[in-house]
C-alpha positions as CSV (number, residue, x, y, z in Angstrom):
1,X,-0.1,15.2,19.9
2,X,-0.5,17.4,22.8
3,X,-3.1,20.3,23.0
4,X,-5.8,18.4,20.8
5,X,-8.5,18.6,23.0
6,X,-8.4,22.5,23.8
7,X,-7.9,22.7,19.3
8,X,-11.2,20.7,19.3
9,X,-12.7,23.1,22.1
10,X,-11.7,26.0,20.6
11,X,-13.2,24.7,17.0
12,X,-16.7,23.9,18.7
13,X,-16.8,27.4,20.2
14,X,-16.5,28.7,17.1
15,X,-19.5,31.3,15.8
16,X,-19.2,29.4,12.6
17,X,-21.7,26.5,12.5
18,X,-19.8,25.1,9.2
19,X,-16.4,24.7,11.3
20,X,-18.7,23.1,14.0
21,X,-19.9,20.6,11.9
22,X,-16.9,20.1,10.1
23,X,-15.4,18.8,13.7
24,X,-18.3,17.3,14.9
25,X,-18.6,14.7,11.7
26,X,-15.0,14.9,10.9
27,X,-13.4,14.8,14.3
28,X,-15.6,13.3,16.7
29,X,-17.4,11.0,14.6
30,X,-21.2,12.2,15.5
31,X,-23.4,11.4,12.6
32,X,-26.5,13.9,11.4
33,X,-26.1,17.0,13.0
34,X,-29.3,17.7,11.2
35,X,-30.0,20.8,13.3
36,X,-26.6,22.3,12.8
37,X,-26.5,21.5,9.2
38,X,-30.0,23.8,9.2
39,X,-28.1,26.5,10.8
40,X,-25.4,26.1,8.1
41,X,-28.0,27.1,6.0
42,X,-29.1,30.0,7.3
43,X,-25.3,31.2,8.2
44,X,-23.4,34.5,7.0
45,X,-21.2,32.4,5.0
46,X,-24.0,30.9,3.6
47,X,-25.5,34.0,2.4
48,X,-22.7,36.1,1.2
49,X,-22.0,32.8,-1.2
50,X,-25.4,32.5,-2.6
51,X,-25.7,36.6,-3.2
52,X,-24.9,37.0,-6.7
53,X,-27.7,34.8,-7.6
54,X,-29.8,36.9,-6.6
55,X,-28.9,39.6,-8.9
56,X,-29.9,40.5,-12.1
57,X,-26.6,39.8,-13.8
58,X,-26.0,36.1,-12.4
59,X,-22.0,35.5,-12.5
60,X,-20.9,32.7,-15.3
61,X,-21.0,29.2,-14.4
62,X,-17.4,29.2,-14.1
63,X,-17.0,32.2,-13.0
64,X,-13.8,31.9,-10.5
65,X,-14.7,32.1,-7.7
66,X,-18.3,33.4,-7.2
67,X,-20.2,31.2,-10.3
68,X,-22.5,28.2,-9.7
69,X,-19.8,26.1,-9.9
70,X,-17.9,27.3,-7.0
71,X,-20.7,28.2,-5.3
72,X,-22.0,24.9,-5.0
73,X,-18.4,23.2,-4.2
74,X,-18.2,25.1,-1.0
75,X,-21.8,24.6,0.0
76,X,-20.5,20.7,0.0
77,X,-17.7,21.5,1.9
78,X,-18.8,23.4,4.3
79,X,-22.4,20.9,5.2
80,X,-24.7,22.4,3.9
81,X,-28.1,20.2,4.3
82,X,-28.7,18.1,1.1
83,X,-31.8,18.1,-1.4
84,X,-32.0,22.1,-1.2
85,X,-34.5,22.4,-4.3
86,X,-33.2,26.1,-4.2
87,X,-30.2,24.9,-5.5
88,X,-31.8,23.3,-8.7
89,X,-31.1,26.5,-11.4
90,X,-27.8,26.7,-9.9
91,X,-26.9,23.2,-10.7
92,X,-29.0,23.1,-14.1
93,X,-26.6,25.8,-14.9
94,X,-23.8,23.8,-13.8
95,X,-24.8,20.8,-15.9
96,X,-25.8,22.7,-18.8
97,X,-21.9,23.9,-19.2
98,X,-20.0,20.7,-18.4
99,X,-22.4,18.2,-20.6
100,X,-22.5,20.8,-23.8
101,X,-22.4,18.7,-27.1
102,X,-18.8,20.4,-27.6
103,X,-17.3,17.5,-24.9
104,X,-18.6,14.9,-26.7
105,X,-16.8,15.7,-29.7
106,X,-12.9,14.3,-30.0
107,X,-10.6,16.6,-32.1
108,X,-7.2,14.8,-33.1
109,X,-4.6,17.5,-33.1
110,X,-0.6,17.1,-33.2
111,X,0.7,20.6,-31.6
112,X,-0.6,22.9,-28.5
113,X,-1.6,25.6,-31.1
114,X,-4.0,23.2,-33.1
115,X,-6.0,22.4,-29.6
116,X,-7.1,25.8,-30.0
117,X,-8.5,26.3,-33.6
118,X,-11.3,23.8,-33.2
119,X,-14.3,23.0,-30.7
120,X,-14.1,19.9,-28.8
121,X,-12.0,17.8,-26.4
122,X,-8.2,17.7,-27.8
123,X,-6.9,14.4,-28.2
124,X,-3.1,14.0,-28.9
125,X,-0.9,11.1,-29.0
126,X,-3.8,8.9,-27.5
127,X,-4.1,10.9,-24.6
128,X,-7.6,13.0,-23.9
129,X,-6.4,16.5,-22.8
130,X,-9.4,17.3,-20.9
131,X,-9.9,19.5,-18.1
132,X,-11.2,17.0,-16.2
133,X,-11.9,18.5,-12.8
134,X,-14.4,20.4,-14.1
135,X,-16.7,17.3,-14.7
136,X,-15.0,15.6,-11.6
137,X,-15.9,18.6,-8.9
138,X,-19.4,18.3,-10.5
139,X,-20.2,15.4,-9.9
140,X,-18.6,15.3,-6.7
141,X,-20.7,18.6,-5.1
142,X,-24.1,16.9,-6.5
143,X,-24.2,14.3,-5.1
144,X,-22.7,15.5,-2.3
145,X,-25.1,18.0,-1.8
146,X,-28.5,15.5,-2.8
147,X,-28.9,16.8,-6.1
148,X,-27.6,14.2,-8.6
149,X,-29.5,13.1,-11.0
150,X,-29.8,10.6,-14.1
151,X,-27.2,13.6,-15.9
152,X,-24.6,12.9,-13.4
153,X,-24.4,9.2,-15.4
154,X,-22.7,11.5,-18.6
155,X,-20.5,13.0,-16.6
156,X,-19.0,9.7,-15.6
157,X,-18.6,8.5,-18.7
158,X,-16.8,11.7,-20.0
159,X,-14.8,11.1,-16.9
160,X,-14.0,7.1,-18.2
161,X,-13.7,8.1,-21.4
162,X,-10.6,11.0,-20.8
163,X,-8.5,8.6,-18.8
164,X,-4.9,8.4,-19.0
165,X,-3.1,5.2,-19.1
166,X,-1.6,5.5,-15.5
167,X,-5.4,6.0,-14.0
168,X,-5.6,9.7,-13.7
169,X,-6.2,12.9,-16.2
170,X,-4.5,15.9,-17.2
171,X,-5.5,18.6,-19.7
172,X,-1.6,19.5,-20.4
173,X,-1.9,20.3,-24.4
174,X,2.3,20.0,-24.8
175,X,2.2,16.6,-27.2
176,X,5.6,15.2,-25.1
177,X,3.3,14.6,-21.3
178,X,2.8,11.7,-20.6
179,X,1.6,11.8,-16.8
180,X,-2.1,12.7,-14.9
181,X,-2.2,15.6,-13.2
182,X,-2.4,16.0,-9.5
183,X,-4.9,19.1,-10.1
184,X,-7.0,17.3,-13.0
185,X,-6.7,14.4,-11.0
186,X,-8.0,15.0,-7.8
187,X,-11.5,16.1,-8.2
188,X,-12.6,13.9,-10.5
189,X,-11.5,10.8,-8.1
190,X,-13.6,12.5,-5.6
191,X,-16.2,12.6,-7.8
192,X,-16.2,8.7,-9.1
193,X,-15.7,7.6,-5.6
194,X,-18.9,9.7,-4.5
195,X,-21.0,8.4,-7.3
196,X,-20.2,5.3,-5.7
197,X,-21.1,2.7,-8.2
198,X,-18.0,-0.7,-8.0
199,X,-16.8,0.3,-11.3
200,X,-16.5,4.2,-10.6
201,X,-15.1,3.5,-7.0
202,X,-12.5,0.8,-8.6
203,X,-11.7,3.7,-11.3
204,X,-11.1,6.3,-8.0
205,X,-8.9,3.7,-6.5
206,X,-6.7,3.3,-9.4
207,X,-6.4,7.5,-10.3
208,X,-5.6,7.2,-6.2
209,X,-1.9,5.3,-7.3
210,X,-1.4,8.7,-9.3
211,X,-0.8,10.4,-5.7
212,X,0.3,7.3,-3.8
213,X,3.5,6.2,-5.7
214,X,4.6,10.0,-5.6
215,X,4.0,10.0,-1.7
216,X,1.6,12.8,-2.6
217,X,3.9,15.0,-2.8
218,X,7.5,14.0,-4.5
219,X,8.2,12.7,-7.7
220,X,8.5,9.3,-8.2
221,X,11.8,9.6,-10.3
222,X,13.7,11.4,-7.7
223,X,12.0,11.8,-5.0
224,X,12.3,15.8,-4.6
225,X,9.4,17.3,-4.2
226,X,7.4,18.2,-7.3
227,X,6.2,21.6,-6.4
228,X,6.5,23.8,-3.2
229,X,3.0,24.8,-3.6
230,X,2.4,21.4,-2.7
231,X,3.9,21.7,0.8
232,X,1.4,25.0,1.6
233,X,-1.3,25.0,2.9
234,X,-4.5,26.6,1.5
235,X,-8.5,27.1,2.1
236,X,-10.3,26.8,-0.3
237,X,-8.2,25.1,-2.7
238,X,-10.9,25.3,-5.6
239,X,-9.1,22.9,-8.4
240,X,-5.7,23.5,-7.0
241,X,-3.8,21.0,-4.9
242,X,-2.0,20.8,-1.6
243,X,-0.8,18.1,0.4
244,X,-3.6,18.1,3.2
245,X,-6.0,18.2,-0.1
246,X,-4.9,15.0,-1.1
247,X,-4.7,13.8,2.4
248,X,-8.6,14.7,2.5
249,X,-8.9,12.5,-0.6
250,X,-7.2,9.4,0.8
251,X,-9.2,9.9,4.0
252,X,-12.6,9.9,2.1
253,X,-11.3,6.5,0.0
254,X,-9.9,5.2,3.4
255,X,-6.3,4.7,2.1
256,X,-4.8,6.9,4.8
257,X,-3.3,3.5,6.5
258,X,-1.3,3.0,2.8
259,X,2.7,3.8,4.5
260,X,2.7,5.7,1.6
261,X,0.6,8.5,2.8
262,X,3.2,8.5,5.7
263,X,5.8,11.0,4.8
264,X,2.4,13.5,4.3
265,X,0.6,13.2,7.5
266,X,4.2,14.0,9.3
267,X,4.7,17.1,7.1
268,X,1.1,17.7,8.2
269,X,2.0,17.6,11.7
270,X,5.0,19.4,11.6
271,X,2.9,22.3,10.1
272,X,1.0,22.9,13.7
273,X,0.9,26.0,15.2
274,X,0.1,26.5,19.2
275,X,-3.2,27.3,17.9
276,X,-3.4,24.8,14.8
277,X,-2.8,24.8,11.6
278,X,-2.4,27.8,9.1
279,X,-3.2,28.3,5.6
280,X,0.2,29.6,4.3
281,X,-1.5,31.3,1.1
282,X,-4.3,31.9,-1.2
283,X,-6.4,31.7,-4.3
284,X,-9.1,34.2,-3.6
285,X,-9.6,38.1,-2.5
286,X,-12.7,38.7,-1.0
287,X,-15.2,40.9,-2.6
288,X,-18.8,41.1,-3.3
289,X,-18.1,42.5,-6.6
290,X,-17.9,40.3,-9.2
291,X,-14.6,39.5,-10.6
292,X,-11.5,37.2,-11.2
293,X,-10.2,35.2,-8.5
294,X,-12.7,37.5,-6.0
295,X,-14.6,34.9,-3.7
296,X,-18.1,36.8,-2.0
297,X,-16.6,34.7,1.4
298,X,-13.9,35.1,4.1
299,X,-12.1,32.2,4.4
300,X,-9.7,33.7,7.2
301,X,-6.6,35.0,5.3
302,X,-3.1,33.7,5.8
303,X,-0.7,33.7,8.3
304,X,2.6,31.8,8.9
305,X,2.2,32.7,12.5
306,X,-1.6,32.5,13.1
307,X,-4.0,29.1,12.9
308,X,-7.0,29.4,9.9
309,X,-9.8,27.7,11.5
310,X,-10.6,26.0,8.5
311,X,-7.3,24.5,7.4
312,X,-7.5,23.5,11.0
313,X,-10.8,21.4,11.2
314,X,-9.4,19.9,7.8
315,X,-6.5,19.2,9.1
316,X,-7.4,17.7,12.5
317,X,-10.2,15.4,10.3
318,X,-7.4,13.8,8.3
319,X,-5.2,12.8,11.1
320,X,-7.9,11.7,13.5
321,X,-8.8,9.3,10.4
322,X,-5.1,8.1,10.3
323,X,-5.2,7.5,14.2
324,X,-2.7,10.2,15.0
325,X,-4.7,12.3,17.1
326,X,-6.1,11.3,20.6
327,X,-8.9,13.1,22.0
């Protein structure tokens, strides 16, 4: 692919330590980067995410997209330096919400409306409907970002415990689905195969065939694909799910070299713009006020026409792990 090393150039010029690093580790391979992770910390981005916790009205843990939650998912992403003590009432906030006693409880119910009526984790026809990225994205960001603990051990076994038969989850409350859930899916995978335990990794591998045997990105019936959100390409994509997200999965369980991630990484490269590769829409608005969907960060907008640096370094990350990009 011609033009990669002026992409990579570009990228490292960037005022944005976290695209810096996400090249330097991603791309190039250079381990540490301790001193740019510290500037990560100290960065604009940084800041304008962790402003609402300084407030007197803190946002909800959930809050999309400026609580804890979030928060914490995009300090992962982005490097920030692990073991940040800081973060520790941001993540006992976290934990407090996705281990409550009411996720422990099992309801048996028989129709979507009964799901509703009672506290607890709605079980129908066998099937857990859980919304399991919740937990998964939790446990993926903590230890991620050095602040696991002996908690994170609950959150896996809610995880093991909400598993569909064909390896993944899916918090659908119709009583006729019978397939996981790309978006309930791929967090949680993340998540076991950071906890990084043989049985949680083995588990990851397996929810990994719910992507694989649909190509990532067409259905495994027909083969058209399942949903043109798919084929987009987005920054942040929170709990949503594009094809470079779950090209960034298989790249972090090294399964890029399965020919079944094949038809994604050309669709990927076919996406490339002189300048690299756009995000074609969004989940968020920036704002600083606190509201739905609002995220306190600029993530670069959209553009058919115009590279997002940050789809970019994702994107350049996932095929320099397939060994499509020379440098």
């Amino acid at each position: 692919m011609a033009g990669n090393e002026f992409l990579v150039e570009a990228l490292l010029a960037s005022p944005e330590p976290a695209i810096r690093w996400k090249v330097r580790s991603g791309v190039l391979g250079e381990t540490g980067q301790t001193a740019l992770r510290e500037e990560i910390r100290d960065s604009a981005v940084v800041r304008r995410l962790l402003a609402p916790f300084d407030r007197a009205e803190r946002p909800g843990a959930y809050a999309k997209w400026q609580g804890a939650h979030w928060a914490l998912a995009a300090l992962a992403d982005l490097g920030y330096p692990p073991g940040d003590e800081a973060l520790h009432p941001m993540r006992e906030q976290v934990l407090g919400v996705w281990l409550h006693e009411a996720y422990q409880q099992d309801v048996e119910v028989a129709t979507k409306a009964a799901a509703y009526r009672r506290a607890g984790v709605p079980v129908m026809r066998g099937r857990h409907r859980a919304h399991a990225s919740q937990q998964g994205n939790a446990l993926w960001f903590l230890h991620t970002l050095g602040l696991a603990d002996d908690r994170c051990d609950d959150l896996v076994e809610l995880l093991l415990r909400w598993r569909w038969p064909d390896g993944g989850w899916n918090c659908d409350r119709d009583p006729a689905a019978d397939t996981s859930s790309f978006c309930e899916t791929l967090l949680p995978m993340r998540g076991l195969w950071a906890y990084g335990t043989a049985q949680a990794r083995r588990v990851a591998r397996e929810a990994a065939e719910v992507f694989l045997t649909r190509r990532l990105a067409f259905r495994a019936s027909t083969g058209a694909l399942i949903r043109a959100e798919f084929t987009k390409l987005h920054y942040p994509l929170y709990w949503h799910y594009d094809l470079l997200g779950g090209l960034r999965a298989m790249t972090e369980l090294d399964l890029l070299g399965d020919p079944r991630c094949a038809d994604a990484l050309d669709l990927l490269e076919s996406m490339r713009l002189p300048d690299g590769w756009p995000a074609h829409a969004r989940y968020y608005r920036t704002s600083a006020e606190i509201a739905l969907h609002h995220d306190c960060a600029d993530w670069g907008g959209t553009s058919t026409r115009r590279a997002n640096p940050w789809v970019t370094a994702d994107a350049l990350t996932v095929l320099r792990a397939a060994g499509r990009l020379d440098l």
